[in-house]
VOVO-722181 format. One record per residue (C-alpha): x, y, z; residue in three letters. Coordinates in steps of 0.5 Angstrom, whole numbers, plus 500, padded with zeros to 3 digits. Last residue first. Layout:
BEGIN
<r><X>X</X><Y>Y</Y><Z>Z</Z><resn>Ala</resn></r>
...
// end
This chain:
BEGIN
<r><X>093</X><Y>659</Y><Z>382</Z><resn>Unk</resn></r>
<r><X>095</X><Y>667</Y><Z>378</Z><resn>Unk</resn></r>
<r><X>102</X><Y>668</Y><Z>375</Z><resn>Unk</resn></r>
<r><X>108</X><Y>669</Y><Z>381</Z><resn>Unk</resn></r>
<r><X>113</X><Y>675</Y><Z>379</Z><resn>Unk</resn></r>
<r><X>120</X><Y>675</Y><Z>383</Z><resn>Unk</resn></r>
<r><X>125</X><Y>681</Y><Z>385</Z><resn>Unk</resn></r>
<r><X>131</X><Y>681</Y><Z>389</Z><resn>Unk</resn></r>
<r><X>133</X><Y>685</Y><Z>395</Z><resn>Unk</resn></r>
<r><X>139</X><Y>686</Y><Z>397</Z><resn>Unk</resn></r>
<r><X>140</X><Y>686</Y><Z>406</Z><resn>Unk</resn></r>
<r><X>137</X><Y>694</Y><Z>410</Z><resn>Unk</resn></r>
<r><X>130</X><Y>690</Y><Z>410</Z><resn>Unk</resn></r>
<r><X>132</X><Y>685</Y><Z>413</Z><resn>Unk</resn></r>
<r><X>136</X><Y>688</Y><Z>419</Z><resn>Unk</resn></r>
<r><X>129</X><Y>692</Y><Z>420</Z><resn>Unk</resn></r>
<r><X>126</X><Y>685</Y><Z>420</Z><resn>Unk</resn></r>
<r><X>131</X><Y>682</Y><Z>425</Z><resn>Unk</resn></r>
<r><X>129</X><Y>688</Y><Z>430</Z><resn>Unk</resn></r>
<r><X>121</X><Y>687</Y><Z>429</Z><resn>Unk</resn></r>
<r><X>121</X><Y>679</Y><Z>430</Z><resn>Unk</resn></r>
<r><X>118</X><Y>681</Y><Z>437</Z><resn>Unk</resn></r>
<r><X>113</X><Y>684</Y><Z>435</Z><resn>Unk</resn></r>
<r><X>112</X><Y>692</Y><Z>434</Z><resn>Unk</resn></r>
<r><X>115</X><Y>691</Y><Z>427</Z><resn>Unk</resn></r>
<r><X>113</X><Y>685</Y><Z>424</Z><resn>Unk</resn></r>
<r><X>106</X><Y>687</Y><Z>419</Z><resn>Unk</resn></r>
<r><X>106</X><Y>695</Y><Z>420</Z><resn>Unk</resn></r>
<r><X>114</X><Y>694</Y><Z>419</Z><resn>Unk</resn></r>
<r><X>114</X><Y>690</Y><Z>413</Z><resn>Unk</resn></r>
<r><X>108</X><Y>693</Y><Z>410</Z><resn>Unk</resn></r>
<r><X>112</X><Y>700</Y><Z>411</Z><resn>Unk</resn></r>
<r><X>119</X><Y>697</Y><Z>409</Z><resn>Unk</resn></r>
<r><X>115</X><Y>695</Y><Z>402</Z><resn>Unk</resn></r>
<r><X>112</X><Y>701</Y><Z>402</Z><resn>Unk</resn></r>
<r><X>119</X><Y>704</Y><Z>401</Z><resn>Unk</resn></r>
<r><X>122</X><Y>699</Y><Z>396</Z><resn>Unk</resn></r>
<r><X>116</X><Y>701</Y><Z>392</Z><resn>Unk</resn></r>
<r><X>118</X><Y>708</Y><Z>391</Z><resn>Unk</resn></r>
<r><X>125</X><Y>707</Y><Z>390</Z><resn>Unk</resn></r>
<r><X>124</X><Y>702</Y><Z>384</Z><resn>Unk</resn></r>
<r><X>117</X><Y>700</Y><Z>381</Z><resn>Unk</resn></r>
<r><X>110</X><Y>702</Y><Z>383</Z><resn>Unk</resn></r>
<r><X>104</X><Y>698</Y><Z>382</Z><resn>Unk</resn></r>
<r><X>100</X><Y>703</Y><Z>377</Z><resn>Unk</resn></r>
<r><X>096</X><Y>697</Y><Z>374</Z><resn>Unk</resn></r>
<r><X>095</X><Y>691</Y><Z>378</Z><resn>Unk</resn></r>
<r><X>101</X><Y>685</Y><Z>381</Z><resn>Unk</resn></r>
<r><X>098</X><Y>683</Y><Z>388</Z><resn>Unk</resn></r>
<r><X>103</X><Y>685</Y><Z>393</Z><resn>Unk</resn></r>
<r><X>108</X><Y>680</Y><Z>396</Z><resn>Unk</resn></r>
<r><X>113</X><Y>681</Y><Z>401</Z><resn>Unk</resn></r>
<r><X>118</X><Y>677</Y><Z>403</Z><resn>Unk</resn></r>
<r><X>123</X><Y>677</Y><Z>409</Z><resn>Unk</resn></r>
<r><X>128</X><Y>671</Y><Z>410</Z><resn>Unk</resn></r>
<r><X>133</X><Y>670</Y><Z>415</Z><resn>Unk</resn></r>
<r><X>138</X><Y>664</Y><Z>417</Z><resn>Unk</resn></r>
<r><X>140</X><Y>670</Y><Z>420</Z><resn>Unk</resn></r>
<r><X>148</X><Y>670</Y><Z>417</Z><resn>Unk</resn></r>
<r><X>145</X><Y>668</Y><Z>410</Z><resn>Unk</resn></r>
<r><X>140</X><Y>674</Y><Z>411</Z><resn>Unk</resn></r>
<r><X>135</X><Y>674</Y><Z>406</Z><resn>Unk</resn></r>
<r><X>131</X><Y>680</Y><Z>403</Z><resn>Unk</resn></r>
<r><X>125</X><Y>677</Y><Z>398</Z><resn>Unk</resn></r>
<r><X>120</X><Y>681</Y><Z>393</Z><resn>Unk</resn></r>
<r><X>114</X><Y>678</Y><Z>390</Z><resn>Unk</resn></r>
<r><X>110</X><Y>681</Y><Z>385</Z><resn>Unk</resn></r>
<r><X>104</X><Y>677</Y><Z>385</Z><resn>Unk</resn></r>
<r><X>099</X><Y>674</Y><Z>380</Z><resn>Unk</resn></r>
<r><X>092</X><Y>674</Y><Z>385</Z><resn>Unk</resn></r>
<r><X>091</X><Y>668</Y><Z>389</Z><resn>Unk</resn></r>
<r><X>084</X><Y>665</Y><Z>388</Z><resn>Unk</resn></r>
<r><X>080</X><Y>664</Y><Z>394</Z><resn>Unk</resn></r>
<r><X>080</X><Y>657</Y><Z>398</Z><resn>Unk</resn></r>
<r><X>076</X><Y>650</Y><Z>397</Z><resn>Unk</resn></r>
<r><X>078</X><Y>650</Y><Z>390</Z><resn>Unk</resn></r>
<r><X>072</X><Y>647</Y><Z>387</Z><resn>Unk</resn></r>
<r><X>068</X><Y>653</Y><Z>391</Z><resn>Unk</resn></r>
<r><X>073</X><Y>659</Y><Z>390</Z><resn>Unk</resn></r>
<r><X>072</X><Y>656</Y><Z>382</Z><resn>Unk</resn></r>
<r><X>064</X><Y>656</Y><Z>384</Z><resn>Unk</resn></r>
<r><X>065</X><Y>664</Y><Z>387</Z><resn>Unk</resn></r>
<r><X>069</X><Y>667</Y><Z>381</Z><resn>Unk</resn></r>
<r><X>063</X><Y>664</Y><Z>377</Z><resn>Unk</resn></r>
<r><X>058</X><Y>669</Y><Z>380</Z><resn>Unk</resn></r>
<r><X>062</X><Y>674</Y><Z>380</Z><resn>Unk</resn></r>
<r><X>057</X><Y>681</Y><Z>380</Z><resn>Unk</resn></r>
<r><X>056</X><Y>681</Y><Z>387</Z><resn>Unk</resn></r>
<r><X>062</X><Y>678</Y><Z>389</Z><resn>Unk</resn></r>
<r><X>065</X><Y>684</Y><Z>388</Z><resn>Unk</resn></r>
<r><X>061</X><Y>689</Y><Z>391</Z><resn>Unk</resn></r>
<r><X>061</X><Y>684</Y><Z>397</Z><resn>Unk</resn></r>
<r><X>069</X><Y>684</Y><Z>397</Z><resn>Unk</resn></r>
<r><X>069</X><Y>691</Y><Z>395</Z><resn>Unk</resn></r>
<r><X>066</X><Y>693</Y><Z>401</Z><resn>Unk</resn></r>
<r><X>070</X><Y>688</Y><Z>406</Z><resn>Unk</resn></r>
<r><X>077</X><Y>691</Y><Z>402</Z><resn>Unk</resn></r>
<r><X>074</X><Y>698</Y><Z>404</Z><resn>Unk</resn></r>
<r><X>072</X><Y>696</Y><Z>411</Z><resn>Unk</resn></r>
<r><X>079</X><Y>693</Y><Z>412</Z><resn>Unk</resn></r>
<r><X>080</X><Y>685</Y><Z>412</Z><resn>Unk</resn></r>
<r><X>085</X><Y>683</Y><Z>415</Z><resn>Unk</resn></r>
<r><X>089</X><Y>676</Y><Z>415</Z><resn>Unk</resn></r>
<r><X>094</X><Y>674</Y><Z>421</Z><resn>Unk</resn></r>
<r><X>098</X><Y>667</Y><Z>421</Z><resn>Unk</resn></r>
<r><X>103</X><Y>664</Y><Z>426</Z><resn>Unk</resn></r>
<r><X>101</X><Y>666</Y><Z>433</Z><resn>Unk</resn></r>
<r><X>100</X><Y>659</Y><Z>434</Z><resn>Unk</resn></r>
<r><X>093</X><Y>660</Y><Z>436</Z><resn>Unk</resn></r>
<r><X>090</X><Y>662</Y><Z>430</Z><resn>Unk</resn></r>
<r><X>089</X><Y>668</Y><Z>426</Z><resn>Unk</resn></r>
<r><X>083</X><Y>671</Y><Z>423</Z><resn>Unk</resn></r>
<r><X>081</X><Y>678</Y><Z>423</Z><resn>Unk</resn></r>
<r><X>075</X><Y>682</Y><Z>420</Z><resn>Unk</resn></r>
<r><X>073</X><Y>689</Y><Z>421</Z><resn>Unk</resn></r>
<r><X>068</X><Y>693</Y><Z>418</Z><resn>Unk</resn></r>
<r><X>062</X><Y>688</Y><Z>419</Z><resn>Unk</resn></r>
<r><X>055</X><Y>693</Y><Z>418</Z><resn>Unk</resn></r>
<r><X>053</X><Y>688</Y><Z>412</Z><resn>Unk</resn></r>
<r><X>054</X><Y>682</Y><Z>416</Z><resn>Unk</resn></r>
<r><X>051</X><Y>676</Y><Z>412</Z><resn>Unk</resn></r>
<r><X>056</X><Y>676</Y><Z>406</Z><resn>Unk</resn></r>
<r><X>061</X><Y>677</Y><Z>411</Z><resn>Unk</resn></r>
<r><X>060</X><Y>672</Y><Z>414</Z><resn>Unk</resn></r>
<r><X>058</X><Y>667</Y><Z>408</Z><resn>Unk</resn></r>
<r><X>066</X><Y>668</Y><Z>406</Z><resn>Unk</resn></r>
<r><X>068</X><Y>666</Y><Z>413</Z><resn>Unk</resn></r>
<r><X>073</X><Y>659</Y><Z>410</Z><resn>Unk</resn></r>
<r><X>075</X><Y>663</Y><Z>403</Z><resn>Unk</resn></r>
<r><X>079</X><Y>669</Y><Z>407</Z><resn>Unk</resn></r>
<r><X>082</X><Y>662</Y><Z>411</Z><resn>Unk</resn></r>
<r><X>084</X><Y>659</Y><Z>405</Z><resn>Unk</resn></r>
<r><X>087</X><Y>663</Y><Z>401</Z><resn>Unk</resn></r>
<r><X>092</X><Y>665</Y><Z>407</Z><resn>Unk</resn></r>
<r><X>094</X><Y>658</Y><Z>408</Z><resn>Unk</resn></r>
<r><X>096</X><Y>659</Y><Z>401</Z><resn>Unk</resn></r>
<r><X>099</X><Y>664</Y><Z>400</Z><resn>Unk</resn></r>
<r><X>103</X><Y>662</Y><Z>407</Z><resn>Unk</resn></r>
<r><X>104</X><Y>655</Y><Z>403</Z><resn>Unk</resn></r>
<r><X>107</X><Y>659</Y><Z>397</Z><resn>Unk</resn></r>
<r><X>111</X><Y>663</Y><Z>401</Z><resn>Unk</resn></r>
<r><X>115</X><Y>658</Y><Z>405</Z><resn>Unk</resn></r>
<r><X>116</X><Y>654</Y><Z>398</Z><resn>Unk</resn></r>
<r><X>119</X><Y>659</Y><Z>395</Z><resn>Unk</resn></r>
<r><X>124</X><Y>660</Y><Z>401</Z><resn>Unk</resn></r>
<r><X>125</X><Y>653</Y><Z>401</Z><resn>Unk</resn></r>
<r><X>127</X><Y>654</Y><Z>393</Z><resn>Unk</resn></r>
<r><X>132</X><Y>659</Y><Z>395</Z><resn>Unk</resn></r>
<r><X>135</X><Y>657</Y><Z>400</Z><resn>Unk</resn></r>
<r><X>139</X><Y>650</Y><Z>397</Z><resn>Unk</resn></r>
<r><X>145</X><Y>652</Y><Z>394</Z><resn>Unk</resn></r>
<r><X>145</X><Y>659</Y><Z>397</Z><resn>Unk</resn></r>
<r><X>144</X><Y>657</Y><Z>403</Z><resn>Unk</resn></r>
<r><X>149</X><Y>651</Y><Z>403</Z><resn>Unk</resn></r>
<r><X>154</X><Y>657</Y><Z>400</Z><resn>Unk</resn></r>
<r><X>152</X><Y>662</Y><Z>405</Z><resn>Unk</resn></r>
<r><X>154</X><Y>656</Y><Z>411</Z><resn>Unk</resn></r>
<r><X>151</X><Y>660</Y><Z>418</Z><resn>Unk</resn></r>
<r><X>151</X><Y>654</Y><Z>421</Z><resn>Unk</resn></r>
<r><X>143</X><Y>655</Y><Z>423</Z><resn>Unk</resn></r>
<r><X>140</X><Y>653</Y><Z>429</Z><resn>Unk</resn></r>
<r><X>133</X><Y>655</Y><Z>429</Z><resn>Unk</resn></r>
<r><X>132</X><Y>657</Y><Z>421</Z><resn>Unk</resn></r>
<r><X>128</X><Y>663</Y><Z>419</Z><resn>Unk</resn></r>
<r><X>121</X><Y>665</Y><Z>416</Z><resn>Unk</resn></r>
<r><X>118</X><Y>672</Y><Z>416</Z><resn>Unk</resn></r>
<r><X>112</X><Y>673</Y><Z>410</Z><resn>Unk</resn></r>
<r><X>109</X><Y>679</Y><Z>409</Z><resn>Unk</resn></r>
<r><X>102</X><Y>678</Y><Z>405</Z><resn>Unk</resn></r>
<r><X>098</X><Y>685</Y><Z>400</Z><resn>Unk</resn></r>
<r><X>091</X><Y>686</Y><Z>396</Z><resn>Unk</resn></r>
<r><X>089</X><Y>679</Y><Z>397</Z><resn>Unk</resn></r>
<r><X>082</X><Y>678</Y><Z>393</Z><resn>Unk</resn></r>
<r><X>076</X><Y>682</Y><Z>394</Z><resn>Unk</resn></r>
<r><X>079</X><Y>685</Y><Z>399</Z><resn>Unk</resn></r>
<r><X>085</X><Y>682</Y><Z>403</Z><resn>Unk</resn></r>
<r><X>091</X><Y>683</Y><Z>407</Z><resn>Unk</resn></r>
<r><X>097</X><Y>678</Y><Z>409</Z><resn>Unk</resn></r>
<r><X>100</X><Y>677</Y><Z>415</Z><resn>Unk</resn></r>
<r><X>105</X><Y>672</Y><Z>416</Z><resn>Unk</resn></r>
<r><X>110</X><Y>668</Y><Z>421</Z><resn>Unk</resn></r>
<r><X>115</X><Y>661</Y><Z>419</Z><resn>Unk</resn></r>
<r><X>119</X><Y>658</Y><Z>424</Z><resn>Unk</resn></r>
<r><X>123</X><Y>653</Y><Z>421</Z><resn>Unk</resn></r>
<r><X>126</X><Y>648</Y><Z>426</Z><resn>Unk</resn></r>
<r><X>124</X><Y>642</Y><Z>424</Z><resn>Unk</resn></r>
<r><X>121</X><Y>642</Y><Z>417</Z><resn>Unk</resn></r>
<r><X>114</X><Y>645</Y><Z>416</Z><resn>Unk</resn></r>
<r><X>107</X><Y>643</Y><Z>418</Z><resn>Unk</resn></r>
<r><X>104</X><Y>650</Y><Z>417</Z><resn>Unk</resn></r>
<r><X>096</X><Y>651</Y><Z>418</Z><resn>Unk</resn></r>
<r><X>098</X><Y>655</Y><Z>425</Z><resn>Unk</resn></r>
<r><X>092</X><Y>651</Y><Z>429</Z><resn>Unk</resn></r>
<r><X>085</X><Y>653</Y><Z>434</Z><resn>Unk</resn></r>
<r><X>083</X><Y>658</Y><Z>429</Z><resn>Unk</resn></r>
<r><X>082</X><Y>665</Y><Z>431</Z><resn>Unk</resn></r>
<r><X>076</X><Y>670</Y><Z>429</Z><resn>Unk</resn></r>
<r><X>076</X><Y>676</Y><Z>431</Z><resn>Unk</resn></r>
<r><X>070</X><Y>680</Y><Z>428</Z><resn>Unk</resn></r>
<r><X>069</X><Y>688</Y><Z>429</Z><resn>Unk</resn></r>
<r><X>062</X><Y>690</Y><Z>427</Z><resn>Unk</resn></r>
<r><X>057</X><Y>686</Y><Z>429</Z><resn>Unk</resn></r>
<r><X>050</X><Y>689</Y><Z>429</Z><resn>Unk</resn></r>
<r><X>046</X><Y>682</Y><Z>429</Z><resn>Unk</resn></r>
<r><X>049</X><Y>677</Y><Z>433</Z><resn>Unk</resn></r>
<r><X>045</X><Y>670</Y><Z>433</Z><resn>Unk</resn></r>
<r><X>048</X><Y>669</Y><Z>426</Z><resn>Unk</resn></r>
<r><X>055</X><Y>668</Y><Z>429</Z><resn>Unk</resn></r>
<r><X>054</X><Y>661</Y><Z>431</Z><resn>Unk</resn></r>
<r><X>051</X><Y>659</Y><Z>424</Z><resn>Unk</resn></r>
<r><X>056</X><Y>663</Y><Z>420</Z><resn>Unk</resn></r>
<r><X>061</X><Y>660</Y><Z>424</Z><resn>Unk</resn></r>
<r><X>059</X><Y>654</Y><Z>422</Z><resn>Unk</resn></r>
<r><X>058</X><Y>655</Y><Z>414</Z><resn>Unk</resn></r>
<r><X>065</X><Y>655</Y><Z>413</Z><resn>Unk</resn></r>
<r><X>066</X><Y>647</Y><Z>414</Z><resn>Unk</resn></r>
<r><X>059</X><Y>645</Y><Z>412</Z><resn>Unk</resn></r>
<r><X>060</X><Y>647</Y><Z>405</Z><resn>Unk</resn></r>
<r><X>065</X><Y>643</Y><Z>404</Z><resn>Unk</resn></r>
<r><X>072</X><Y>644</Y><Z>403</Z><resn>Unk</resn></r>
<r><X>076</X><Y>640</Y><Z>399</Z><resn>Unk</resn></r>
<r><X>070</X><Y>637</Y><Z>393</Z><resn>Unk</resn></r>
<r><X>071</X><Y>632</Y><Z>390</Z><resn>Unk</resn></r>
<r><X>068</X><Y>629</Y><Z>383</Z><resn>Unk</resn></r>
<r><X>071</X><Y>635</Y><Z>379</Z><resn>Unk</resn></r>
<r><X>078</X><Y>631</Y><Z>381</Z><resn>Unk</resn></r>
<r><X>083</X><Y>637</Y><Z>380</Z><resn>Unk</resn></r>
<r><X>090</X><Y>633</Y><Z>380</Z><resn>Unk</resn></r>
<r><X>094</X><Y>641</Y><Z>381</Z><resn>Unk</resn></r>
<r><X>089</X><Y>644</Y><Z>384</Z><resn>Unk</resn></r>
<r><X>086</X><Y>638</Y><Z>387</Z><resn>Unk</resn></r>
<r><X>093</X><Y>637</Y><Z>390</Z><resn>Unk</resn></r>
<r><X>094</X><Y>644</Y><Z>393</Z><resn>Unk</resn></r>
<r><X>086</X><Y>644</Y><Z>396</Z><resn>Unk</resn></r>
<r><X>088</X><Y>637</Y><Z>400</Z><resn>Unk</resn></r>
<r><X>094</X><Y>640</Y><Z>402</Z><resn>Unk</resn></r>
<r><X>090</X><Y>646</Y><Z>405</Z><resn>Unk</resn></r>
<r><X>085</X><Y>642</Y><Z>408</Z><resn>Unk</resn></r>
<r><X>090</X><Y>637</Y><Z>411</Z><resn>Unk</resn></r>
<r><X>094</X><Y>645</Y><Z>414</Z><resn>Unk</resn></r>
<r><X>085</X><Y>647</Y><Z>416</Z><resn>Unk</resn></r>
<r><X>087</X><Y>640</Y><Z>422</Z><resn>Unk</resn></r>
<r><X>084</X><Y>633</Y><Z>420</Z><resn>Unk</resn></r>
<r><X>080</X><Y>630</Y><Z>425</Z><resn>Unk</resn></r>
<r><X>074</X><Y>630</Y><Z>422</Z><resn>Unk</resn></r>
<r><X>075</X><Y>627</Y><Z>417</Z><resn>Unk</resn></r>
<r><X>074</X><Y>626</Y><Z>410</Z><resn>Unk</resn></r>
<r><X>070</X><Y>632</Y><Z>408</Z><resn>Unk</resn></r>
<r><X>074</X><Y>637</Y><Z>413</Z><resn>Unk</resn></r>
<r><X>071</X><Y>640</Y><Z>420</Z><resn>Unk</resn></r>
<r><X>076</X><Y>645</Y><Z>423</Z><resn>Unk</resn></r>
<r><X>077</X><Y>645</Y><Z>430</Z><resn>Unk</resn></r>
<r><X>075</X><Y>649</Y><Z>436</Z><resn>Unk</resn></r>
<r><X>073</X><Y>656</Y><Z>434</Z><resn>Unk</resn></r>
<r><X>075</X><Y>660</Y><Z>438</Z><resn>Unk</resn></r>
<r><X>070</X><Y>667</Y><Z>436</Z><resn>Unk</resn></r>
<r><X>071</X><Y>674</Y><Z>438</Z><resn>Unk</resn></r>
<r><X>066</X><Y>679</Y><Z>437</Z><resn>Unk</resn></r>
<r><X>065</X><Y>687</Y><Z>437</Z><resn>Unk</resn></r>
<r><X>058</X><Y>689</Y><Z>435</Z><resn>Unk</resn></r>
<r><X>054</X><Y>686</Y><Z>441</Z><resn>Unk</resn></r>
<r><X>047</X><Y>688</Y><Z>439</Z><resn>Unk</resn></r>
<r><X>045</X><Y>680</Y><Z>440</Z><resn>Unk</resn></r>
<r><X>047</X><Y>681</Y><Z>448</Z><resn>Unk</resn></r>
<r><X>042</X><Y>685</Y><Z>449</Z><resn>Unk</resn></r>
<r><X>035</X><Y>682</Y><Z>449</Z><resn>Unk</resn></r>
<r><X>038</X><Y>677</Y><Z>452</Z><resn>Unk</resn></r>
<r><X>040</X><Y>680</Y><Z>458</Z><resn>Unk</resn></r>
<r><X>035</X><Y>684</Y><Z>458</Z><resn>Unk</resn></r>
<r><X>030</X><Y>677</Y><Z>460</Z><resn>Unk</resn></r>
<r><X>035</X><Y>676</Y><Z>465</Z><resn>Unk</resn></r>
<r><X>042</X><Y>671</Y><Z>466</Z><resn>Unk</resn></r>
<r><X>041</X><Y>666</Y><Z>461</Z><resn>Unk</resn></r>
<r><X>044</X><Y>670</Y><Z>454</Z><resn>Unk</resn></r>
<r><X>049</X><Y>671</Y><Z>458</Z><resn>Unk</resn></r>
<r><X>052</X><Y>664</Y><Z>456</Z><resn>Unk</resn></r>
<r><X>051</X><Y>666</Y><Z>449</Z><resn>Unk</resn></r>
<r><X>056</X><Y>672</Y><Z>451</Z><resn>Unk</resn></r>
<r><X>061</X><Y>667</Y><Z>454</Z><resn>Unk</resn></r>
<r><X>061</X><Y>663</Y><Z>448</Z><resn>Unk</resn></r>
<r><X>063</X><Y>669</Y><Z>443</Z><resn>Unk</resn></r>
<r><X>068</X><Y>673</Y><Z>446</Z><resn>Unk</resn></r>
<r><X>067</X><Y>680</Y><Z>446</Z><resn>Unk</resn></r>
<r><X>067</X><Y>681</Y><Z>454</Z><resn>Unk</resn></r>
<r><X>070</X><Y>688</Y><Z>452</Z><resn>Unk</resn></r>
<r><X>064</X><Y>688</Y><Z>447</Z><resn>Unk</resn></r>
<r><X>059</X><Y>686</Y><Z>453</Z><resn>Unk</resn></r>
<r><X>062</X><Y>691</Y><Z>458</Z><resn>Unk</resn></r>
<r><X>060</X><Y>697</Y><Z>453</Z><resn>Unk</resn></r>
<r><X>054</X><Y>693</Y><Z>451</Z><resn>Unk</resn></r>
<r><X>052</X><Y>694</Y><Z>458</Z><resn>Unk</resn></r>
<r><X>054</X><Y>701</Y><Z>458</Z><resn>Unk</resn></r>
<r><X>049</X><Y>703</Y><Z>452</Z><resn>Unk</resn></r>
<r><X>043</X><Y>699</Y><Z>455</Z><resn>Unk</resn></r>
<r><X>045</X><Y>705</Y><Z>462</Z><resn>Unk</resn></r>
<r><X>045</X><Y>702</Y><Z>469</Z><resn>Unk</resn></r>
<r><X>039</X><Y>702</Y><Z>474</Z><resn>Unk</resn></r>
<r><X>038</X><Y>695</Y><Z>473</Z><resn>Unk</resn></r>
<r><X>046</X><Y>693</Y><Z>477</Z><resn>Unk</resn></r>
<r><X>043</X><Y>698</Y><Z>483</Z><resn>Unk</resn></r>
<r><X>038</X><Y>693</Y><Z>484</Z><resn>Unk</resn></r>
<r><X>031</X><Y>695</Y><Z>484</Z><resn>Unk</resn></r>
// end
């Protein structure tokens, strides 16, 4: 007997989770017949996917899906639909040969941002059945300094940074909804892409209360269908900017009955922040912002 046979199901799936990801464990599958058998209880998963399939095109990238959605949203055309059923079925397709799934990364081949050059824009956003919370940092490469250029032109610039990192984030909750509808004992979800520019979380409470939800909304789902994307909630946005940096930091939480205001709120803010930026390489600039005035916007629902 080889000495590899004599080792323990339950340690093989630990070397099979830390493998996680996807096309290498189907390729497992191949190996033996025990192999096979196991492969499918893997329960921490990573799946690359390689392109994102549009209605038109298969070379448009998720940011053309996210135009196509924004445009509709503001010139609907009931006859179009921005995101087809296909696009957010294949990773359900692939993930269906696993059985256990527990933890799931999910990363996509592109940011969805195409902005001006020079702007670099970061985000995490956190979700349930709806978005709970989103951190956005954004800054300017080669910037003057000029406050009264800021001042002048900025605020509409970091608007617009927020709305697409909202809708970005809309986007990729919506792309995995049948995931996790069909993987009951899922308890962790990210999606991010390979640019490092955007993150969304689903917890197990948020994953439980999206199930719950969707459960029990049957008409919230085909407005998310006609939109290509998950409705944004009405949102308090509070933005930091520092003119010297050429630096701004948003933080967005979903507007609910008890949201704090004052003292308390600007405390979790900064945790937020902090939890979202602080250990990467943007946390110095973050903790600069968060010293810097605050302002406070409110969004409506889109």
């Amino acid at each position: 007997m080889d000495g590899f046979d004599q080792l323990p199901d339950s340690l093989i799936l630990l070397i099979f989770n830390s493998v996680s990801d996807v096309k290498s464990l189907i390729r497992c599958r191949s190996v033996s017949k025990r192999f096979n058998s196991l492969v499918p209880q893997t329960d921490s998963i990573l799946l690359k996917i390689d392109r994102v399939i549009s209605s038109e095109s298969d070379s448009d990238s998720l940011f053309l899906t996210l135009l196509k959605s924004f445009f509709n949203f503001i010139l609907p055309k009931p006859t179009q639909s921005p995101l087809p059923s296909r696009t957010h079925t294949y990773p359900a397709q692939i993930l269906s040969r696993f059985q256990r799934i527990r933890e799931l990364h999910v990363e996509l081949p592109a940011g969805d941002l195409q902005l001006e050059k020079g702007t670099v824009v970061k985000w995490r956003a956190e979700f349930g059945e709806a978005l709970k919370t989103c951190v956005i940092f954004g800054f300017r490469l080669g910037h003057d300094g000029n406050y009264e250029t800021e001042f002048a032109g900025g605020l509409k610039r970091r608007v617009m940074w927020t709305i697409s990192a909202l809708m970005a984030a809309s986007v990729r909750h919506f792309l995995l909804r049948e995931v996790v509808r069909e993987h009951k004992g899922m308890e962790e979800l990210v999606i991010t892409d390979r640019e490092g520019e955007g993150e969304v979380l689903m917890e197990e409470q948020g994953l439980r209360e999206w199930r719950e939800a969707r459960e029990s909304h049957v008409r919230v789902e085909e407005e998310e269908e006609e939109r290509g994307r998950t409705v944004v909630p009405s949102v308090r946005m509070r933005m930091r900017h520092e003119p010297r940096l050429g630096a701004t930091l948003v933080v967005v939480r979903a507007v609910k009955d008890g949201t704090h205001n004052g003292r308390e709120a600007d405390v979790e803010d900064a945790d937020l922040a902090v939890r979202a930026f602080g250990n990467g390489v943007y946390g110095d600039a973050v903790r600069e912002l968060l010293k810097a005035r605050s302002y406070l916007l409110e969004m409506n629902s889109f």
